[in-house]
MDTraj code that builds the backbone (N, CA, C; nanometers):
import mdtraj as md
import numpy as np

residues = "UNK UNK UNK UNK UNK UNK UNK UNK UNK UNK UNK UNK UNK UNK UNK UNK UNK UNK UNK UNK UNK UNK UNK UNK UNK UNK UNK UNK UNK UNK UNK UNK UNK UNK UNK UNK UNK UNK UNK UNK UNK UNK UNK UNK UNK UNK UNK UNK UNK UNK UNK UNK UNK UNK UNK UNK UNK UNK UNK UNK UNK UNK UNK UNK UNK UNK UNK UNK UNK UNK UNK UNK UNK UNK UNK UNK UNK UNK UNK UNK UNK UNK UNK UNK UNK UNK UNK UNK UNK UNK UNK UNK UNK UNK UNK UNK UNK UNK UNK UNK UNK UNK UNK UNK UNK UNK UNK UNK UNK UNK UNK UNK UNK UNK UNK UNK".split()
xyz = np.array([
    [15.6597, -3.9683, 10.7042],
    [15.6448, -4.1099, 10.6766],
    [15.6930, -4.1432, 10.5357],
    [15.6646, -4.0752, 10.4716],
    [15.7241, -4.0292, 10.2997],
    [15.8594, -4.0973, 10.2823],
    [15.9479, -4.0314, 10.3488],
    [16.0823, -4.0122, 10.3359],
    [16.1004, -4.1850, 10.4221],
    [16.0611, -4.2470, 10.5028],
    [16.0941, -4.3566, 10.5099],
    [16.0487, -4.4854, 10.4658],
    [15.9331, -4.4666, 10.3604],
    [15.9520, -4.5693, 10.2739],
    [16.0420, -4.5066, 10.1782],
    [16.0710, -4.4287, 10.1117],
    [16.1659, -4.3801, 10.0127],
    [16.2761, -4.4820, 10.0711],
    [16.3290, -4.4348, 10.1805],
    [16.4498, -4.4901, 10.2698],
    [16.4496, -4.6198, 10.2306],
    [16.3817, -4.7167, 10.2793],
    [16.3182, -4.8302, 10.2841],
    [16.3352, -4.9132, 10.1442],
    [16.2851, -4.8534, 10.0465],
    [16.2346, -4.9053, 9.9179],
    [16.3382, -4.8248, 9.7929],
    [16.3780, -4.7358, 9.8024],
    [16.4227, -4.6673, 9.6972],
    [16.6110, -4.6615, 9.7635],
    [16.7064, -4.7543, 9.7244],
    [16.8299, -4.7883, 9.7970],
    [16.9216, -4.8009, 9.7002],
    [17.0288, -4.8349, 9.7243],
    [17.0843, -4.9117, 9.6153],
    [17.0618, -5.0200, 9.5580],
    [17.0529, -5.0655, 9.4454],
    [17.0299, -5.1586, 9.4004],
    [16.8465, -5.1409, 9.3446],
    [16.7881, -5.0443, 9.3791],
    [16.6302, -5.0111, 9.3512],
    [16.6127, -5.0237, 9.1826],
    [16.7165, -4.9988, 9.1199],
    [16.7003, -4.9596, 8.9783],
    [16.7219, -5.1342, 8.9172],
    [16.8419, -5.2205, 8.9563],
    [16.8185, -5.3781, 8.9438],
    [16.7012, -5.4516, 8.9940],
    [16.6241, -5.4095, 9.0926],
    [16.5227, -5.4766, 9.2039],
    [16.3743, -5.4779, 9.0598],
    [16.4379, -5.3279, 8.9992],
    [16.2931, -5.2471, 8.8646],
    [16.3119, -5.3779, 8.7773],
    [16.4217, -5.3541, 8.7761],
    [16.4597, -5.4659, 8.6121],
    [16.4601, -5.5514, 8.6438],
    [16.4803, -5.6501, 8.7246],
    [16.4499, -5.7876, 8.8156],
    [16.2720, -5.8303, 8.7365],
    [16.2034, -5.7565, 8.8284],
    [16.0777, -5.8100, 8.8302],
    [16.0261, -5.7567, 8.6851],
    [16.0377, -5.6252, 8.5938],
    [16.0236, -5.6341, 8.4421],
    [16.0049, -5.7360, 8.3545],
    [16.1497, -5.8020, 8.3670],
    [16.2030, -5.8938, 8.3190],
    [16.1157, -6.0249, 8.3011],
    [15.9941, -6.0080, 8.4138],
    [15.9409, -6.2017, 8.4378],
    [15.7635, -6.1163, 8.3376],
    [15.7998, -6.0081, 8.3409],
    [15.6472, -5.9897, 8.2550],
    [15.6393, -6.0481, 8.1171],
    [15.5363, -6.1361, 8.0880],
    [15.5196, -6.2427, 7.9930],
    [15.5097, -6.0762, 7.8709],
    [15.6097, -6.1953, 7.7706],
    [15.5333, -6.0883, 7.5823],
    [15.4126, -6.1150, 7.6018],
    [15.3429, -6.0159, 7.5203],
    [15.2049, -6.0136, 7.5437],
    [15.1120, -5.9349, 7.6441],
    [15.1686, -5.9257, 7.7703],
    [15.0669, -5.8997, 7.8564],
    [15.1509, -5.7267, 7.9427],
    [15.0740, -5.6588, 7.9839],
    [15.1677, -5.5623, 8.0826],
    [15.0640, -5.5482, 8.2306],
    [15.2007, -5.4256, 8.3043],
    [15.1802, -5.4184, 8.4071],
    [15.1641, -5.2625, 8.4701],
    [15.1799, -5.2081, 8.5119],
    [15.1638, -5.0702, 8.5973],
    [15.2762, -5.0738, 8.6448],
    [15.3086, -4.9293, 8.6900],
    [15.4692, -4.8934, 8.7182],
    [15.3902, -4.8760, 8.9145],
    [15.2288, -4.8893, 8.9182],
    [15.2541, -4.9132, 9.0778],
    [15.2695, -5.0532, 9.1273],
    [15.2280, -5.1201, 9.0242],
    [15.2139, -5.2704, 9.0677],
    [15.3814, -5.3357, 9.0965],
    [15.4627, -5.3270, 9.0095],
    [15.5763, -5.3301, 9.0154],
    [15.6287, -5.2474, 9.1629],
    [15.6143, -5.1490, 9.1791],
    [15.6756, -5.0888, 9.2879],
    [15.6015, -5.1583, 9.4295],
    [15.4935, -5.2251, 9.4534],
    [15.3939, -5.2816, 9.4983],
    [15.5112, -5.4254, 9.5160],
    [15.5370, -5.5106, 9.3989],
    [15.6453, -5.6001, 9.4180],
    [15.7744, -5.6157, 9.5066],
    [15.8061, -5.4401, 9.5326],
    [15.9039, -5.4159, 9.5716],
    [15.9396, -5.3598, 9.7362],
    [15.8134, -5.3375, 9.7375],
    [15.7800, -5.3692, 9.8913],
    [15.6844, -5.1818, 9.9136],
    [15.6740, -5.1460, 9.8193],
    [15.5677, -5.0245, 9.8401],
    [15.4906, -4.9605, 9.7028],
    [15.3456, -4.9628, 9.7423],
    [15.3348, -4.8938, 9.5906],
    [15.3094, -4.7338, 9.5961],
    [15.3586, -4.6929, 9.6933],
    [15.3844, -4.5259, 9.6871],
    [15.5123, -4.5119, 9.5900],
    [15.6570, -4.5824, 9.5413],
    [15.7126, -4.5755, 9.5009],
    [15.6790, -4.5837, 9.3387],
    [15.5480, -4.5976, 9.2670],
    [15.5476, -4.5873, 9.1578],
    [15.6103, -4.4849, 9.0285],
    [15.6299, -4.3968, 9.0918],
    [15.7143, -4.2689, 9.0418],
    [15.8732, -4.3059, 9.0075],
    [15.9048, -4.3616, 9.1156],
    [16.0835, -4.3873, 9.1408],
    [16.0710, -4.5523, 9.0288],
    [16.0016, -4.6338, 8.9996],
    [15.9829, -4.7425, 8.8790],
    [15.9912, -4.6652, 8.7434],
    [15.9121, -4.5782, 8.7301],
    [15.9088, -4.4823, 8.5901],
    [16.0708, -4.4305, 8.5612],
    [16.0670, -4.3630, 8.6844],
    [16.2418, -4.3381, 8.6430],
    [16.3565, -4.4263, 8.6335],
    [16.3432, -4.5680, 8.7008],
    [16.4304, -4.6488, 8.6878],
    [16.4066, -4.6854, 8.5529],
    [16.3176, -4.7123, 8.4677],
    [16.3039, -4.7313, 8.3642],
    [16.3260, -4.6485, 8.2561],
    [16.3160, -4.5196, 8.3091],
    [16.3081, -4.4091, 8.1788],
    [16.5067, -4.4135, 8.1964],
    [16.5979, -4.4408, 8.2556],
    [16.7318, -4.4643, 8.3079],
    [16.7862, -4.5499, 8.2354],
    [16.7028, -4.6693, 8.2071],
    [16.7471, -4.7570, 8.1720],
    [16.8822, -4.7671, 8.1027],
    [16.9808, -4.8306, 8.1037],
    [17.1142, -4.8345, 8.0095],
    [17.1048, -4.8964, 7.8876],
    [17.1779, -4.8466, 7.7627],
    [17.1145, -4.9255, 7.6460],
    [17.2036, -5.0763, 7.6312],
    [17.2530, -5.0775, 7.7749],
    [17.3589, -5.2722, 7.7322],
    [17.1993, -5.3600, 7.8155],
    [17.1101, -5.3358, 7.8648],
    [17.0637, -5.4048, 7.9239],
    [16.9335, -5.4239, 7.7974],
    [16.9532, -5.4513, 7.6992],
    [16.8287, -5.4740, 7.5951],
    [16.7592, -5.6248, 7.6595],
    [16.7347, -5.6724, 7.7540],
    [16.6561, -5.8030, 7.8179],
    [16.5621, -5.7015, 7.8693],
    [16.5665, -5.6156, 7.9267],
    [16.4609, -5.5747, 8.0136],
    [16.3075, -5.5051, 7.9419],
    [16.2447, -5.5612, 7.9357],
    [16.1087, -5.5138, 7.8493],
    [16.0434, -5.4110, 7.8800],
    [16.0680, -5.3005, 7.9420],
    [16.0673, -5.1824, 7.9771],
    [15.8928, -5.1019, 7.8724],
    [15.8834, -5.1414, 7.7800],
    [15.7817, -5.1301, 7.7086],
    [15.6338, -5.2041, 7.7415],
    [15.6717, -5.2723, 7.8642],
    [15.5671, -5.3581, 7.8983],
    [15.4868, -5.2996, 8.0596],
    [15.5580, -5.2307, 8.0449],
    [15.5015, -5.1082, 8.2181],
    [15.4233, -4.9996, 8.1113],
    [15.2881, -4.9643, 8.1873],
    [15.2262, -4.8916, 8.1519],
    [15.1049, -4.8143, 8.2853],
    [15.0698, -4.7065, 8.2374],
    [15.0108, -4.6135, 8.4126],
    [14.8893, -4.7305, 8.4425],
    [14.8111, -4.6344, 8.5399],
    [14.6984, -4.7580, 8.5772],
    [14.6227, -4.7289, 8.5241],
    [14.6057, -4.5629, 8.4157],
    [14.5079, -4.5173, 8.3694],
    [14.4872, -4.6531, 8.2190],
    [14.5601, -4.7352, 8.2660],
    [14.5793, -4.8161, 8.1186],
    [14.6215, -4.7743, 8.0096],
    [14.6767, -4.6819, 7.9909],
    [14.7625, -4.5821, 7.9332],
    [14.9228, -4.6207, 7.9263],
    [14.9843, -4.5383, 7.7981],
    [15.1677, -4.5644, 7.7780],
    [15.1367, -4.4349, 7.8643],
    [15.2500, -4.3813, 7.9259],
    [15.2846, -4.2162, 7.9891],
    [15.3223, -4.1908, 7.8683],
    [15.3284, -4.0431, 7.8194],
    [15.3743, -3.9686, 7.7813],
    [15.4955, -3.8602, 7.8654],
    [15.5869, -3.8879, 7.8128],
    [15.6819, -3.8134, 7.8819],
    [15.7245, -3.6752, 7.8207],
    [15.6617, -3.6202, 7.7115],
    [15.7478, -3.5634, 7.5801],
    [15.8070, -3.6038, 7.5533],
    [15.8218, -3.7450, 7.4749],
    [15.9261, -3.7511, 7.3772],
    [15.8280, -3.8632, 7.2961],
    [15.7699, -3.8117, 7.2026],
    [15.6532, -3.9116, 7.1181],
    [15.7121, -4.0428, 7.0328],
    [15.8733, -3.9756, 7.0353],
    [15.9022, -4.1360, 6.9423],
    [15.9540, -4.2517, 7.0662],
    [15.9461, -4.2106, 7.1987],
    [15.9764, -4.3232, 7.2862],
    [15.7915, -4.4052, 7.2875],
    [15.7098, -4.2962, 7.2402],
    [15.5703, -4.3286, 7.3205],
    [15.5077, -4.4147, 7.1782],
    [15.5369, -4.3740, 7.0894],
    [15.5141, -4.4849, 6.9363],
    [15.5786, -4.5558, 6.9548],
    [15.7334, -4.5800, 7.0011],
    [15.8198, -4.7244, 6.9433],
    [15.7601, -4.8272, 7.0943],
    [15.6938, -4.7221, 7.2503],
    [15.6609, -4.8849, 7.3164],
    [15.4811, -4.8704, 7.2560],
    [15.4280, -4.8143, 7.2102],
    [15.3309, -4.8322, 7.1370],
    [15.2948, -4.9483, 6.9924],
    [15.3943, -4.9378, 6.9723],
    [15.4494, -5.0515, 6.8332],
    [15.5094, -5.2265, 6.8663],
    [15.5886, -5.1980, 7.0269],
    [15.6475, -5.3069, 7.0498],
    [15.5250, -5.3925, 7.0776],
    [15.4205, -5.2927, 7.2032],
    [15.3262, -5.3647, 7.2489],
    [15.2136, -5.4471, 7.1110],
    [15.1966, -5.3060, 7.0334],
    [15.1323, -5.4299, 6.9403],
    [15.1712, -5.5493, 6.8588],
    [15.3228, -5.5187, 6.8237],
    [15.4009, -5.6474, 6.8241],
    [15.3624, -5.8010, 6.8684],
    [15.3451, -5.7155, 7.0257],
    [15.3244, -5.8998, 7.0793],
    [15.1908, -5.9298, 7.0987],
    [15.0752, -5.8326, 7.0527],
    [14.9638, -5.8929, 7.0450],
    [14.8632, -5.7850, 7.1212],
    [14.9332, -5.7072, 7.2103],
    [14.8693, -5.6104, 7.3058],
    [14.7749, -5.5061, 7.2188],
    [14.6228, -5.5046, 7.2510],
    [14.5342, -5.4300, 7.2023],
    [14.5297, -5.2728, 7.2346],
    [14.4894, -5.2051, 7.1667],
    [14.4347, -5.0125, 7.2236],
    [14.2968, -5.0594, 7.2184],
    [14.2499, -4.9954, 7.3018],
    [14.0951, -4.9375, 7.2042],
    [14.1155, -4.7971, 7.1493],
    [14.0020, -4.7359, 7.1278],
    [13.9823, -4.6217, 7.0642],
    [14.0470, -4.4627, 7.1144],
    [14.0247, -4.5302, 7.2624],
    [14.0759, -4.4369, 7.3801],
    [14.2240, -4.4553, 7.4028],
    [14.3183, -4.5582, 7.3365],
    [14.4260, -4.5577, 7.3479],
    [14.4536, -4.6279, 7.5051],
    [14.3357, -4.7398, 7.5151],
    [14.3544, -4.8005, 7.6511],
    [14.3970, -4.9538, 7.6615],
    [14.4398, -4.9995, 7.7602],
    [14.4784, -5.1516, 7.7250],
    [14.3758, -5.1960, 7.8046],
    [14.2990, -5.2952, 7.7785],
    [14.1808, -5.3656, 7.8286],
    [14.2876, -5.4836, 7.9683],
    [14.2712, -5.4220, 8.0761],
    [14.3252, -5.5446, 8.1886],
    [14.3046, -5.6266, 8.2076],
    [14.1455, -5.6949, 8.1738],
    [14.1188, -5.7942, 8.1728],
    [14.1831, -5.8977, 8.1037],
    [14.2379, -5.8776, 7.9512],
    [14.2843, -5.9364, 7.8729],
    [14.4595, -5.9499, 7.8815],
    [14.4843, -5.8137, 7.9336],
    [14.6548, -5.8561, 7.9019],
    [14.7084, -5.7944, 8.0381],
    [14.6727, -5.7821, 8.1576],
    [14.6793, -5.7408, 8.2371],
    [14.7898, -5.9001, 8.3168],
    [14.9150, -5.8491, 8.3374],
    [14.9948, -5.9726, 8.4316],
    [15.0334, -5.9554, 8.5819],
    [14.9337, -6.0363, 8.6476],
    [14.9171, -6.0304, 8.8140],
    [15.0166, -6.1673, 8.8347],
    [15.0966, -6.0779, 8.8926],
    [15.2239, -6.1889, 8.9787],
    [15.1470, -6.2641, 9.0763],
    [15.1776, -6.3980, 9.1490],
    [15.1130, -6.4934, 9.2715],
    [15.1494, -6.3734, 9.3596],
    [15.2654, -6.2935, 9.3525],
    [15.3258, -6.2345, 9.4858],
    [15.2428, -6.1218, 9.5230],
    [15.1375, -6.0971, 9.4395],
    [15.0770, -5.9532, 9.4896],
    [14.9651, -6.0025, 9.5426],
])
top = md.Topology()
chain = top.add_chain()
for i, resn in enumerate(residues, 1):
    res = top.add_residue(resn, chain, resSeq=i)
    for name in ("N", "CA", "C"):
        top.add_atom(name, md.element.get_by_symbol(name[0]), res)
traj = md.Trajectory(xyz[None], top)
């Protein structure tokens, strides 16, 4: 069953479909890389969002890619700590809180599309 939402959801064009819906997340607020994949017509695909993003091309600087974060309310860590400080820095930029635990409070900056 795996392999046909993959089929289904993960196509050509999957990596524009990522940056499509990125794109409408307000400064200020973020989202989950399942919720997004959830947008896209499955949220088993949350994995294949991370990588469209970690892909990203550097001509597409519109896409706020710093604004996806896990559900643990957490940035991922990927190993590479200066990608995980600079969306750590952007987010506080626009206002986005940690607590102590390095968590983003959902209540507060959490952005739920009408479509979900």
């Amino acid at each position: 069953m795996a392999d046909n939402i993959l089929e289904r959801v993960v196509k050509p064009g999957f990596h524009r479909r990522v940056y499509d819906v990125v794109r409408r997340i307000p400064k200020g607020r973020v989202t989950t890389y399942g919720r997004v994949a959830t947008l896209l017509g499955s949220p088993r695909v949350a994995r294949h969002v991370g990588w469209a993003l970690a892909s990203l091309p550097g001509t597409l600087t519109d896409v706020p890619w710093h604004r996806v974060i896990n559900a643990q309310r957490r940035i991922s860590f990927k190993g590479d700590p200066t990608r995980t400080d600079n969306q750590r820095s952007l987010l506080e930029a626009e206002g986005v809180e940690f607590d102590a635990n390095d968590r983003v409070d959902f209540k507060r900056f959490l952005w739920m599309p009408d479509e979900l």
